[in-house]
N, C-alpha and C positions, 0 to 999 in steps of 0.2 A: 623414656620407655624402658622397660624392664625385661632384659631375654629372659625365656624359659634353661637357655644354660649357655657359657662362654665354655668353650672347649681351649685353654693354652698349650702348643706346640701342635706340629701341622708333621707331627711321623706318624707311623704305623701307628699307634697307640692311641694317639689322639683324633687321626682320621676316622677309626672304627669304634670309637667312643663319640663322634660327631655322626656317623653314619648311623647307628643306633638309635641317639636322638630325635635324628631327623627324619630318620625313615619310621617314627612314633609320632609323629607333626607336629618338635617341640621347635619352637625356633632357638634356632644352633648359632653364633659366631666364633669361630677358631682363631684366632690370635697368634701370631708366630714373630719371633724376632728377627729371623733373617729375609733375604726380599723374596724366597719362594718356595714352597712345601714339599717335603720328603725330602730333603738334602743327602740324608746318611741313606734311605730307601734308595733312591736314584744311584749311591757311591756301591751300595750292594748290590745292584743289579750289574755294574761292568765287569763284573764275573759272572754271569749270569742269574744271579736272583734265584737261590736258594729259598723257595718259600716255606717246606717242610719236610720230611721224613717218612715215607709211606712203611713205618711200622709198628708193630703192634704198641699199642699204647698203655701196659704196663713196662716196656721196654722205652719207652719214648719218656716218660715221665721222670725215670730214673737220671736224666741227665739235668734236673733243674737242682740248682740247688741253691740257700736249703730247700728242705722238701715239708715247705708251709702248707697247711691244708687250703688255704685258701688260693694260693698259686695253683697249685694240683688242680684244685675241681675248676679253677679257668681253664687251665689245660685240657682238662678233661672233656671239660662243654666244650671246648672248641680247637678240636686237636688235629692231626695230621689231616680227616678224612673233612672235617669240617674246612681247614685253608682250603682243600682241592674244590672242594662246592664253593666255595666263596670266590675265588681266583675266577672260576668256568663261570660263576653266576654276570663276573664284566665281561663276560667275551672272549674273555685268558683261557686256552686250553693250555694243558699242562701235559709233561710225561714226566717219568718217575725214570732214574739214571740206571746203573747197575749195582750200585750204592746201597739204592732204595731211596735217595734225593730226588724230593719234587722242583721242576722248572719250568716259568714258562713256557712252549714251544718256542717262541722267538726271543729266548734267550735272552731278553731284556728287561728291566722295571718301567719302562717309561711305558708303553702301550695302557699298562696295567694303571700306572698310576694316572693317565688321560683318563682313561674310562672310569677311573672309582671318582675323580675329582666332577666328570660331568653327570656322576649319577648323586653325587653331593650338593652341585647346584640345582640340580631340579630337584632336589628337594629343600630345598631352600638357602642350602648352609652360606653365609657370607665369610668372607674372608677379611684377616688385617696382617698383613706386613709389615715387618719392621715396626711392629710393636712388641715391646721387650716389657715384660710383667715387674714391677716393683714391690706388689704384696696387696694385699688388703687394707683398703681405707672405710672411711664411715659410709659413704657413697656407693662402695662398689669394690669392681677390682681395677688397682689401677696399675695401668703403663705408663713409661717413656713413648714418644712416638716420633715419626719428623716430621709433626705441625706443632711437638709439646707433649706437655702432659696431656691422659685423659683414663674417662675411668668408663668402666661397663656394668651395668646393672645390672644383675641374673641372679637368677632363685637355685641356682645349682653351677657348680665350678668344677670341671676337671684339670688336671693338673697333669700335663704329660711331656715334660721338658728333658727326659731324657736323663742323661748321667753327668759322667765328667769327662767322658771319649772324645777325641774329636773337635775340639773346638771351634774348626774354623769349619763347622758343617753345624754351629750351632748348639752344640751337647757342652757347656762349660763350668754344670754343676753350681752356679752362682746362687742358685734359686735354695742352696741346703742353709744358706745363711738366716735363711727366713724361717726353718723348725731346728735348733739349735738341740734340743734334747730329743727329737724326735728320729735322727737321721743316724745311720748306720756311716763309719769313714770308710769313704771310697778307694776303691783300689784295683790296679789294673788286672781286668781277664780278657782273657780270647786275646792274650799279649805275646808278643816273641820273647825272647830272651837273648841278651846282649852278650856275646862275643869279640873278644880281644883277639882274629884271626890270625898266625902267622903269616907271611907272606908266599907262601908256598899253596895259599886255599883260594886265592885269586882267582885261580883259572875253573874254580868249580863255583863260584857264585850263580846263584838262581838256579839249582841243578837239584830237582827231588831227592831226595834218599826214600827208597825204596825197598822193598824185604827185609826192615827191620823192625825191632820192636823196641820202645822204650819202658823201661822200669824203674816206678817211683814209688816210696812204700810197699803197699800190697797189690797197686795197680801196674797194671799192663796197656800197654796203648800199642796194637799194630797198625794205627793211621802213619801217612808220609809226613814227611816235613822237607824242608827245602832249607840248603845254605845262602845266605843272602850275606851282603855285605855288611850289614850290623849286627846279623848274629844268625839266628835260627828261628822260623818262620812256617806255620800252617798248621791242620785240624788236627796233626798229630801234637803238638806242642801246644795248641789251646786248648785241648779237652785236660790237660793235667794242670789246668790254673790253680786251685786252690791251695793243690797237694805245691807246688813250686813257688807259693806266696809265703806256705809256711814252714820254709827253706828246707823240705827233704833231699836226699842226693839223688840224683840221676843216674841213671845210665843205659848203655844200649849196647842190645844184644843185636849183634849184625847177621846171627845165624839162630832166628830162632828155632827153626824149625828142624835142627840139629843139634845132636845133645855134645858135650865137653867132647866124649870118648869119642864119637862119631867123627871130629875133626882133627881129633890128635891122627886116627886113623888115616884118613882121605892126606893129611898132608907125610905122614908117616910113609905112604905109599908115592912120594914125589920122592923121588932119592936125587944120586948128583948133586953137584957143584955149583945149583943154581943158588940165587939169593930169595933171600927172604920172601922181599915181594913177587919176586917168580913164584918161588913152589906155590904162595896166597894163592895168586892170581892161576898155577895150574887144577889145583889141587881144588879148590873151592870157588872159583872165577871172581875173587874180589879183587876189583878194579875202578876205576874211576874215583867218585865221589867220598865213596864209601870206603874203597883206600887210604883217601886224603884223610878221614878221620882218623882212621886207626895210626895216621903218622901224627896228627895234630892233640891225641889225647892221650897216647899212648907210651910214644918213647919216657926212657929205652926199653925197646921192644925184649918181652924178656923172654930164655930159650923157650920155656912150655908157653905158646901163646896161645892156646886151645881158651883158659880161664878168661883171658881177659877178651876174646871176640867175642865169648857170652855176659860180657859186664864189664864195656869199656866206660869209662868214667865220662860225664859228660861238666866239660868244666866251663863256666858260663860266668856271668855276672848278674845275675838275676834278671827280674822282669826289666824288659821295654816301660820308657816312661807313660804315664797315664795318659796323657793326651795322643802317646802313637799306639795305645791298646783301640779295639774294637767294638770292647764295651768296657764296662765296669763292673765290681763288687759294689755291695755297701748303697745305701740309697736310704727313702723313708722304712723303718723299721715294721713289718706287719702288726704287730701288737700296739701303731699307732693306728690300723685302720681296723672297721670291722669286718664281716664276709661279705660287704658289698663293695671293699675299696674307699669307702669313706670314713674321711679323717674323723675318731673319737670325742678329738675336744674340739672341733669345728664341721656339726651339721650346715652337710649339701654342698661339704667337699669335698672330691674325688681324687685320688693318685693313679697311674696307669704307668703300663711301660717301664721302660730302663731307670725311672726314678724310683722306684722301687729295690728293696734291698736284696735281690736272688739275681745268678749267675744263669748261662746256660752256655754250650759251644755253639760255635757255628756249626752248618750242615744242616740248616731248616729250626733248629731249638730257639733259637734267637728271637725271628721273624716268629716267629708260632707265637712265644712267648709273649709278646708287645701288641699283636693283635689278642690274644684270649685277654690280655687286663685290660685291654682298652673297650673290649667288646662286652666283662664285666662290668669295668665302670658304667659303660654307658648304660645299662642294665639297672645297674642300682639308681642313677640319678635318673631317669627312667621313672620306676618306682619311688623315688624319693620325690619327682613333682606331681605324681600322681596322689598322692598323703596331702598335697595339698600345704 
């Protein structure tokens, strides 16, 4: 028997590349290596499931990068307002934060992912487990399974396995060994950055840093970030991946919203015999977390310290290894696919999702992004079995 299409890996990308499918009456089987679907979906939701961005979407699009035309108009056909109708369409209402981040109400993936999975089986889509894709044979596509080898017949193949993030959720990148000229080298985003801590920042582990801003090249980031015990951690430090890949300096302004003069002044006016971090802590209330940096990147603290609260050095070791990043860089290269997502030197095969070569941050870009390509692909192969 010959399917209408095998859909490979069972995430966002490939669920709404099989949901497209099937919700056109093509018969669908989704293929996944691990024993059960959405692994890295379900791992996003325990923060509560970031599904998108409620902003304007020349604003929204600017965070994909690069900015492939063919990425763009997925995004475009299916962007912020389009998740919220799709989320509400299973049952998911949604609110939108103070942010402008979309979330389920109940604050979880799992409801969401019951209802998309049972409106998949009525329409037909079967499922395989722990079958792990080997490549293309004469037969078919075939897998590894645990009865053996086996292969699946179909007139259209999506391809949505994801990156190199994550391994043990299934994302292991194994599958780039099979387009060898085709594939962009991967590399960690939406990653922290590894810190060599003295012992004096113990006591501020998992602790946000808050009212600051980081500056890296020409960019500005006023998102938080958090110290953690391996380094530094959240949306503030992953929206600046690419600029931190291709080793610019960092640093951070602990008073942005105060200019040099402004603080030479406020602490100018702390007189007395206090120390240092008194007058700080009078003059300006820097305390806590945010203290601790200015001891851990600063010394010795030098007399005018006005310069350096606006452009403390941020001294790191570079990115978090690939497998404890979020997602990835680097993936199949667009100029191997055309505007439908399907592969140029192999008609009625499809790429979707994080296998793909573009980045985006967390804060809904992510999840947005992996549904719009998987919702393209399934569009194209769609149309590609409709050509007959």
């Amino acid at each position: 028997m010959t399917l209408d299409a095998v859909v490979i890996g069972a995430g966002p990308a490939g669920l709404m590349a099989a949901d497209i499918l099937s919700g056109a009456g093509h018969s669908v089987v989704v293929a996944d290596a691990m024993p059960s679907v959405g692994r890295k979906f379900l791992m996003a939701g325990k923060s509560g499931l970031n599904l998108t961005k409620a902003e304007p979407l020349s604003d929204f699009l600017q965070s994909f990068h690069p900015a492939d035309s063919v990425l763009l108009r997925a995004v475009s056909d299916f962007g912020p307002s389009q998740v919220i109708d799709w989320a509400q369409s299973l049952g998911q209402p949604v609110f939108t934060g103070s942010t402008g981040r979309v979330f389920p109400t109940v604050m979880k993936a799992s409801p969401l992912l019951r209802a998309w999975l049972a409106r998949l089986a009525a329409q037909g889509v079967q499922f395989r487990h722990r079958w792990r894709w080997t490549g293309f044979g004469p037969q078919g596509v075939d897998f590894t399974t645990p009865d053996g080898p086996a292969t699946l017949a179909a007139r259209a193949t999506i391809l949505a396995m994801g990156g190199a993030s994550w391994r043990r959720l299934g994302s292991d990148g194994a599958w780039a060994a099979q387009f060898p000229d085709l594939v962009a080298p991967f590399a960690p985003a939406n990653m922290g950055l590894v810190v060599d801590w003295s012992p004096h920042m113990t006591a501020h582990f998992g602790q946000p840093v808050k009212a600051a801003a980081l500056h890296i090249g020409d960019r500005v980031e006023r998102g938080e970030f958090v110290v953690s015990s391996a380094g530094l951690e959240g949306g503030g430090i992953y929206t600046l991946g690419p600029d931190l890949r291709a080793g610019l300096a960092l640093t951070l302004d602990l008073f942005p919203d105060l200019t040099v003069d402004q603080i030479r002044s406020r602490i100018a006016r702390v007189g007395g015999a206090a120390s240092l971090a008194n007058r700080l802590r009078k003059a300006l209330g820097l305390a806590g977390v945010r203290a601790a940096l200015l001891q851990e990147w600063g010394r010795p603290l030098p007399q005018d310290i006005a310069p350096l609260l606006k452009s403390l050095p941020v001294k790191h070791a570079g990115p978090r290894p690939i497998d404890q990043a979020i997602s990835v860089a680097g993936g199949l290269r667009f100029e191997a696919l055309d505007d439908t997502l399907m592969l140029r030197d192999r008609p009625g095969v499809f790429a979707a999702g994080e296998m793909l070569d573009w980045e985006a941050p967390t804060g809904g870009y992510l999840i947005t992004g992996c549904l719009a390509t998987g919702r393209l692909a399934g569009l194209g192969a769609a149309a590609y079995l409709a050509r007959g």
